[in-house]
Structures are given as C-alpha cells and as structure tokens.
C-alpha distance (Angstrom), angle and dihedral (degrees) to the residues before:
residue distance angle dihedral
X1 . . .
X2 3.78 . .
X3 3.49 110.9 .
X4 4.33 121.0 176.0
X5 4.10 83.7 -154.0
X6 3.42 114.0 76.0
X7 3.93 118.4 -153.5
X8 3.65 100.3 -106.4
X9 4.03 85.3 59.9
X10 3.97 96.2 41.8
X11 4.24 83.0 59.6
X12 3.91 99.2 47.7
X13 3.72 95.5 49.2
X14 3.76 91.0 47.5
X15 3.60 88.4 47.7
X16 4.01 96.1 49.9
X17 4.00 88.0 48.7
X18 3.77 89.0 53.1
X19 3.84 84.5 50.0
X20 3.56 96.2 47.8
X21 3.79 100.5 48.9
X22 4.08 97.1 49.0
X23 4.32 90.3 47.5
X24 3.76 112.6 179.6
X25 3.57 137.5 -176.6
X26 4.32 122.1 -101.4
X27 3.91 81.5 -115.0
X28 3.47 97.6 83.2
X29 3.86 90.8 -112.1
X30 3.77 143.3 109.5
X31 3.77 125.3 -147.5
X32 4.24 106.7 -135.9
X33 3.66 128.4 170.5
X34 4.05 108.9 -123.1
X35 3.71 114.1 -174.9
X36 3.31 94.4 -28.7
X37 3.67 98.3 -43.6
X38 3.88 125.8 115.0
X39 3.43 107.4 -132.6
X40 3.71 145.0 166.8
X41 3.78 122.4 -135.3
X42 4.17 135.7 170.1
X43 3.81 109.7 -75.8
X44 4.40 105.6 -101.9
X45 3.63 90.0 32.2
X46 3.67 106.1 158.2
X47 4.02 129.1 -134.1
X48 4.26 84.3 -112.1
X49 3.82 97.2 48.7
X50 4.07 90.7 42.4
X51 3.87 84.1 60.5
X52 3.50 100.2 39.7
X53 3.68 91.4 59.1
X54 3.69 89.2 46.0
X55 3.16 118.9 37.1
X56 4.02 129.9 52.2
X57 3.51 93.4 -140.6
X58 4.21 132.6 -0.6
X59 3.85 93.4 -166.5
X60 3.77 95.8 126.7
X61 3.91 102.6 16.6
X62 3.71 125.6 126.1
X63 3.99 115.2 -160.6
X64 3.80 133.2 -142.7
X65 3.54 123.1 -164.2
X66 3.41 120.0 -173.6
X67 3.84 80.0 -12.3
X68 3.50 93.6 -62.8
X69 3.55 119.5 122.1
X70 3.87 115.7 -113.4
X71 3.81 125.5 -145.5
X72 3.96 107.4 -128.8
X73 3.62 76.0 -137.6
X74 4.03 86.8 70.6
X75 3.82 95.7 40.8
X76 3.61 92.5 108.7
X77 3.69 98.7 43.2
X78 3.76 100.1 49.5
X79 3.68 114.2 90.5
X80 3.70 124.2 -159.3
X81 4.25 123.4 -119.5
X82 3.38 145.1 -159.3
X83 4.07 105.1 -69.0
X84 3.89 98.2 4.3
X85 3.64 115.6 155.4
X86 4.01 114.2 -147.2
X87 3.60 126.6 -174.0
X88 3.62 138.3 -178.5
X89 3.20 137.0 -158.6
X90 3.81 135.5 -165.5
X91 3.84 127.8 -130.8
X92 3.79 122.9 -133.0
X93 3.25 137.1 -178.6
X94 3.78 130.3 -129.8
X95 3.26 140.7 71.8
C-alpha cells in the first residue's frame, strides 16, 4: 500500500477534527441546552452527573440527548458537548 500520509499525520488531523467539532470555551465550561434551558456546565460532564445536580430525584425519568433516547444503562457513559440539547421527561401512570 502506498500511501502519501504517513500515520503520525492520519492521527493529528483526526485529532484536530475531533477538537473542532466538540468547541468549548477557555473557562472550563460548555454551554448545553437542558429542557429548554441554556445552560453552562464543566466540560466531561456526564448524562448521570447533569441529573444529579438537577434533578431531586431521576426515579422515573427517561433522557433525550440530541433527541435520542438514552438507556439509564448509558447514563454514566454519556458525556455532554458543546451545544448538546438534553431533555427529560417524566413517566406517569394512568390512562
């Protein structure tokens, strides 16, 4: 295989596009959207610390992100970006 990119290069321009598409400010922050609310959060927050600063309780919460439904299963594996949008949404019974 003859390749005019060596390996070394391949890496640091994936790298830089990972960089470029998760932006974040020098504070240490990123600014998400949570049910309907703009706010501003520590950069690698995760889906389960979001809600445990925010919510009481999540017994009973479902959670969108980027309205896509996440597993509670996934909570703590999901970290938050630059510009997400994350919604929640209570279960109730009845009919």
């Amino acid at each position: 295989m003859n390749s005019s990119i060596s390996q070394p290069e391949t890496d640091v321009a994936k790298e830089n596009a990972l960089q470029i598409s998760m932006p974040s400010d020098s504070t240490g922050t990123i600014k998400i959207r949570f049910n309907n609310q703009i706010m501003h959060c520590p950069q690698n927050i995760t889906v389960s610390e979001l809600l445990q600063r925010e919510l009481d309780n999540s017994l009973g919460v479902a959670v969108a992100l980027n309205y896509i439904v996440v597993p509670q299963t996934q909570w703590t594996s999901s970290v938050l970006y630059e510009n997400d949008i994350l919604d929640c949404f209570m279960a109730i019974a009845g009919g």
